[in-house]
Backbone as JSON, one array per atom type, in Angstrom:
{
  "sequence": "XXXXXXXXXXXXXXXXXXXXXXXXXXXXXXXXXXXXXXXXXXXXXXXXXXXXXXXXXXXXXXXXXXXXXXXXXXXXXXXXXXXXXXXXXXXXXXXXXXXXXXXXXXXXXXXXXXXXXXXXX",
  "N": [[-7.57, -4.69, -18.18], [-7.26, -3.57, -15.15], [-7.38, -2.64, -11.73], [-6.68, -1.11, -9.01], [-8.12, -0.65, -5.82], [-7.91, 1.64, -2.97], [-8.42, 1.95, 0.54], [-9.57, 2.88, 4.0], [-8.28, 4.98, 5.23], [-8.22, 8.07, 6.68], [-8.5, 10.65, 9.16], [-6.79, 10.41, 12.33], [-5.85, 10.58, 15.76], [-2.67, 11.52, 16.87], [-0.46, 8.44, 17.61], [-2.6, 6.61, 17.39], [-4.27, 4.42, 15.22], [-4.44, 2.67, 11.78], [-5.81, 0.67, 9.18], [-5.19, 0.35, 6.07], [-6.53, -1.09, 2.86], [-5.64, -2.67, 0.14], [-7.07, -3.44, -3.11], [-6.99, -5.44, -5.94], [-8.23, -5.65, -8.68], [-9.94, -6.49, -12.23], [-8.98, -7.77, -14.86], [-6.55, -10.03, -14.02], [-3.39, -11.97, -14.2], [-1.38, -12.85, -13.19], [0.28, -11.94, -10.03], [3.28, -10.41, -8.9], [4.33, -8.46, -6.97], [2.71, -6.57, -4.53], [2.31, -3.28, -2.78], [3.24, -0.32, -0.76], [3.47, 2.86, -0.97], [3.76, 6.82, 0.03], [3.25, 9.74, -0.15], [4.06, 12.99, 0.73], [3.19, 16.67, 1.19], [4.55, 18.8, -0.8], [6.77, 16.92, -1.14], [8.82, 14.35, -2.35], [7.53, 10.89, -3.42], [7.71, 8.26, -1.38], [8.59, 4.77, -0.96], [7.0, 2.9, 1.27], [6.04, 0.6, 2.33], [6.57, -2.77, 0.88], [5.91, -6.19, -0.39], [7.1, -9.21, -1.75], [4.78, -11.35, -3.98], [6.67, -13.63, -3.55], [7.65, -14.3, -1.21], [8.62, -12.56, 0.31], [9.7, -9.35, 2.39], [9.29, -5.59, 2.37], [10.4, -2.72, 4.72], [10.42, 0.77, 4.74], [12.91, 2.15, 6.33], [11.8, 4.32, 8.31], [9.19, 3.31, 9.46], [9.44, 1.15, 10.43], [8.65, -1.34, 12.88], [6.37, 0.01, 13.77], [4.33, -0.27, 11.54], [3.11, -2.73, 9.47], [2.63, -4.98, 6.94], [0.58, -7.0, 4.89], [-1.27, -9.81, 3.56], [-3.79, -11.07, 1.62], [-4.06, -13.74, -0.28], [-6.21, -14.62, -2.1], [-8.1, -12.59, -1.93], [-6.42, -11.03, -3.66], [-5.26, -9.06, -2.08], [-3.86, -6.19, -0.24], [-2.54, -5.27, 2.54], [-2.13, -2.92, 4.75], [-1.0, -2.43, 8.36], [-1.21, 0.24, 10.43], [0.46, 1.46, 13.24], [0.9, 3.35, 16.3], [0.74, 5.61, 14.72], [2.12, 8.54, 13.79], [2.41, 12.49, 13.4], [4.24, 13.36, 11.08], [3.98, 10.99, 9.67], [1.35, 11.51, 7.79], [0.1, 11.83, 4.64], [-1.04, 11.15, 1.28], [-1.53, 8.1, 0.95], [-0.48, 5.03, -1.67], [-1.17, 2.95, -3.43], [0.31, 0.31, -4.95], [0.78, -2.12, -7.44], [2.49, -5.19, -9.37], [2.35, -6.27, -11.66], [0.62, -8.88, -14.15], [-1.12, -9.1, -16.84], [-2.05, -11.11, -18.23], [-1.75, -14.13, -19.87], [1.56, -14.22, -21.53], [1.15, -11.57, -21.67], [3.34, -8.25, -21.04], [4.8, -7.81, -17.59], [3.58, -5.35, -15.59], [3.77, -2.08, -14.07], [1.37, -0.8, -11.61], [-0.58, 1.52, -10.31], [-2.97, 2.69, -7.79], [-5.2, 5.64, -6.66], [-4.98, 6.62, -4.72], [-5.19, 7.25, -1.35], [-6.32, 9.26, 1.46], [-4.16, 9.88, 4.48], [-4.49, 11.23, 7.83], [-2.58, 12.85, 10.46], [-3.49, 14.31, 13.64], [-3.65, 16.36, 15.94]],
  "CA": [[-8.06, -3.63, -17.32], [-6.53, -4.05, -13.54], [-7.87, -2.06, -10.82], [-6.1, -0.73, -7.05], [-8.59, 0.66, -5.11], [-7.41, 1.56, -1.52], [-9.52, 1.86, 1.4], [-8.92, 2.78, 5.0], [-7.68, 6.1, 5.24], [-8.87, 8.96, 7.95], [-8.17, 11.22, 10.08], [-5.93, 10.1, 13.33], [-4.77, 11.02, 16.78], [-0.9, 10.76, 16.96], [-0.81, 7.44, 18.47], [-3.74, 6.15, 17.36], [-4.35, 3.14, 14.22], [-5.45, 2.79, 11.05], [-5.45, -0.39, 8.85], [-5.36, 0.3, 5.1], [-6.54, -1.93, 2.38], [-6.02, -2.7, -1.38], [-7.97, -4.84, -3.57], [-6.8, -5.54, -6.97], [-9.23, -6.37, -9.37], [-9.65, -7.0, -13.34], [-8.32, -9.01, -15.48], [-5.29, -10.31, -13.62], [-2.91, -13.59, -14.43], [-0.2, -13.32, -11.82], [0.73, -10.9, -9.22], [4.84, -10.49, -8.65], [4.07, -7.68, -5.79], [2.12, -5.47, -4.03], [3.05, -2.37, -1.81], [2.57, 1.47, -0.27], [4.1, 4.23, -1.07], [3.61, 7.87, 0.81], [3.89, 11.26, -0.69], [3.24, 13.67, 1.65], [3.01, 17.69, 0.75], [6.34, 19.28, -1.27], [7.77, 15.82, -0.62], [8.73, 12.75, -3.52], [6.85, 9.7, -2.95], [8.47, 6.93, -0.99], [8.1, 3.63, -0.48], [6.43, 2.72, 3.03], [6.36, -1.18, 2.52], [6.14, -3.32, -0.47], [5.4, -7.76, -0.65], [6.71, -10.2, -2.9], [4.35, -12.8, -3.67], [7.39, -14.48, -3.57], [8.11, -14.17, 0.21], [10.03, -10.84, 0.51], [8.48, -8.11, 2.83], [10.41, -4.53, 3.24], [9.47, -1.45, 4.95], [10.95, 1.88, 5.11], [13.52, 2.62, 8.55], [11.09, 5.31, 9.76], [8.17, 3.27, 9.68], [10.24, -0.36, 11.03], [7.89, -1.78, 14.03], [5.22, 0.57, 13.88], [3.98, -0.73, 10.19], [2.94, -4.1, 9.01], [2.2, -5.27, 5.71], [-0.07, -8.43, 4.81], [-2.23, -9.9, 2.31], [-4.98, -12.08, 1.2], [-3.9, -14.5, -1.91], [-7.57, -15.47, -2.35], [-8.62, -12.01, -2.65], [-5.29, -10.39, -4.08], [-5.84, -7.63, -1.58], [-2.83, -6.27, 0.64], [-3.06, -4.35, 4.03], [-1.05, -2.62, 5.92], [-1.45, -2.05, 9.62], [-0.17, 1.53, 10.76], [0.31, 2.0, 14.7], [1.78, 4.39, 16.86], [0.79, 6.54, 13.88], [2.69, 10.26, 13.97], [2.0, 13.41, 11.97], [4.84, 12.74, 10.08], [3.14, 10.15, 8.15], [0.25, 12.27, 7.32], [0.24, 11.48, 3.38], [-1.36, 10.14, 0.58], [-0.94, 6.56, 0.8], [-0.6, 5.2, -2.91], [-1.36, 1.14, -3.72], [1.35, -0.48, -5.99], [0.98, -3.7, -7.76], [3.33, -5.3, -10.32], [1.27, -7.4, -12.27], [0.71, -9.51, -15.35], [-2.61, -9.44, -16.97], [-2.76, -11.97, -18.87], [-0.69, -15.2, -20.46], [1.95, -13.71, -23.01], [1.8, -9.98, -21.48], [4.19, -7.94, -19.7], [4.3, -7.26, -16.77], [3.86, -3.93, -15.81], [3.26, -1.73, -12.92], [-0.08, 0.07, -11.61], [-1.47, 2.63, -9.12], [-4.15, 3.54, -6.74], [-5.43, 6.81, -6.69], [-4.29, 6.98, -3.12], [-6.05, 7.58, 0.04], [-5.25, 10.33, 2.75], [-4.15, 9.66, 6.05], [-4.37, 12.18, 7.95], [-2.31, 12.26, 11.48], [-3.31, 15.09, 13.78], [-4.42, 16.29, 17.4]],
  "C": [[-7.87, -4.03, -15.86], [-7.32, -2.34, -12.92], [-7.16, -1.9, -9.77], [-6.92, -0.13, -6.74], [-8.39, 0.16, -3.4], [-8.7, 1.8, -0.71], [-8.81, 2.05, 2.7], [-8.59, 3.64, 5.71], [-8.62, 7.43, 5.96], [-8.15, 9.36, 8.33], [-7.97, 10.55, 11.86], [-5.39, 11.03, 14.28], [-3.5, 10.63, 16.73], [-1.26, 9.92, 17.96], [-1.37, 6.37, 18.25], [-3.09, 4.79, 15.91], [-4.97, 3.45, 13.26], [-4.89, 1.31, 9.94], [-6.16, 0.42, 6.85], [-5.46, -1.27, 3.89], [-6.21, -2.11, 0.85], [-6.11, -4.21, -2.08], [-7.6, -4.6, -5.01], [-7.72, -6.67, -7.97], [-9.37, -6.21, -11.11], [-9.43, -8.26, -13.73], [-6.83, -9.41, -14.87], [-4.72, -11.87, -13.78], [-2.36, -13.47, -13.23], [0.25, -11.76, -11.46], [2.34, -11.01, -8.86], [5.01, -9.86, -6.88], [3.39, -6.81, -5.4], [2.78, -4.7, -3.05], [2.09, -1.11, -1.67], [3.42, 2.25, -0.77], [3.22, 5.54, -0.41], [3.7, 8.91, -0.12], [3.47, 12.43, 0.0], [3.78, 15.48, 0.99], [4.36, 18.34, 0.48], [7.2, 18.11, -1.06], [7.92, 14.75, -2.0], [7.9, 12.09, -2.42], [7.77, 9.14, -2.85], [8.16, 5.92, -0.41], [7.87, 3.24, 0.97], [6.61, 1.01, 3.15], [6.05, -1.72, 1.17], [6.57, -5.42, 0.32], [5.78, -8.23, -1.84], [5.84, -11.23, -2.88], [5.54, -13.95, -3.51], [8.1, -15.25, -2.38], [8.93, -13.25, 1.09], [9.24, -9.58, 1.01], [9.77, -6.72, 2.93], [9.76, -3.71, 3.78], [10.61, -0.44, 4.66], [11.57, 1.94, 6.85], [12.56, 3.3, 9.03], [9.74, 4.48, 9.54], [8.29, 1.26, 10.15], [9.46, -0.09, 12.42], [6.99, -0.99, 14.3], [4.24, 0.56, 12.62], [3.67, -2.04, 9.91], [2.33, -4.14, 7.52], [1.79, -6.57, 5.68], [-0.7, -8.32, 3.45], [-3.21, -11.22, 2.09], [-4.61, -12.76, -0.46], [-5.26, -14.35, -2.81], [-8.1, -14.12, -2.81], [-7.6, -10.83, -3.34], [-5.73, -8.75, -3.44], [-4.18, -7.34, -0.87], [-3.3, -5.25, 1.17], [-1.5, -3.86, 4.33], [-1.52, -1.39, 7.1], [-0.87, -0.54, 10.2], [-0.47, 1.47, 12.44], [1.49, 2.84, 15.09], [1.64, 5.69, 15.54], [1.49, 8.16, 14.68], [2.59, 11.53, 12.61], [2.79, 13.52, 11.05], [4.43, 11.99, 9.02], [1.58, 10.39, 7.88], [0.85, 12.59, 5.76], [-0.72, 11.51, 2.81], [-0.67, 8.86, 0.54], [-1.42, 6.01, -0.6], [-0.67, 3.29, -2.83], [-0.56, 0.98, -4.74], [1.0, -1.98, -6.1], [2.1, -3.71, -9.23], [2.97, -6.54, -10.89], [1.42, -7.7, -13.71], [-0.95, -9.72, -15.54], [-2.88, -10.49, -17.63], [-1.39, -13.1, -19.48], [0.28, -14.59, -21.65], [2.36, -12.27, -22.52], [2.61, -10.06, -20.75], [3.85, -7.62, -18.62], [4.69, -5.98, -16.41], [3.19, -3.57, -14.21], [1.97, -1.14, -12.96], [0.04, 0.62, -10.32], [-2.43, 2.43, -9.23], [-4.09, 4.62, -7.3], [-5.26, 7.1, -5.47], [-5.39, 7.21, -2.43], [-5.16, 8.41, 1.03], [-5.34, 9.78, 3.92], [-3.3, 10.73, 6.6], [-3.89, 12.49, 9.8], [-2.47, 13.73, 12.49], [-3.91, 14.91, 15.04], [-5.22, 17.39, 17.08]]
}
């Protein structure tokens, strides 16, 4: 039983900040990666940034130097910083992990239930 729950997510001036969080919790053996994904209204979901534990960060071009992605080992959480936010990325932001629960299983992916961020004047 694995858990994503996000955190973070509000209403924004274009411009403005918002620091999202996710905390992965359960039964977990080993984490491969965590990430974001976006889906914003009539739109697919697309990846915003994703983390290997392995040392591998990406983002998305439209969201390169105004995005950051981090994380906490200790509490298998990952962040990511949004600035210069624009109504453009007025979404659901979605938590991705790619995890292994246990010695023996596969690993498999999981979702959040997302959080809105909401970018407006």
């Amino acid at each position: 039983q694995v858990q994503l729950v996000e955190s973070g997510g509000g209403l924004v001036q274009p411009g403005g900040s918002l620091r999202l969080s996710c905390a992965a919790s359960g039964s977990i053996f080993r984490i491969n990666s965590m990430g974001w994904y976006r889906q914003a209204p009539e739109k697919e979901r697309e990846l915003v940034a994703h983390f290997t534990f392995g040392g591998t960060t990406s983002y998305a071009d439209n969201v390169k130097g105004r995005f950051t992605i981090s994380r906490d080992n200790a509490k298998n959480t990952v962040y990511l910083q949004m600035n210069s936010l624009k109504p453009e990325d007025t979404a659901v932001y979605y938590c991705h992990g790619f995890m292994q629960i246990n010695y023996g299983a596969a690993t498999r992916t999981y979702w959040g239930q997302g959080t809105q961020v909401t970018v407006s004047s």
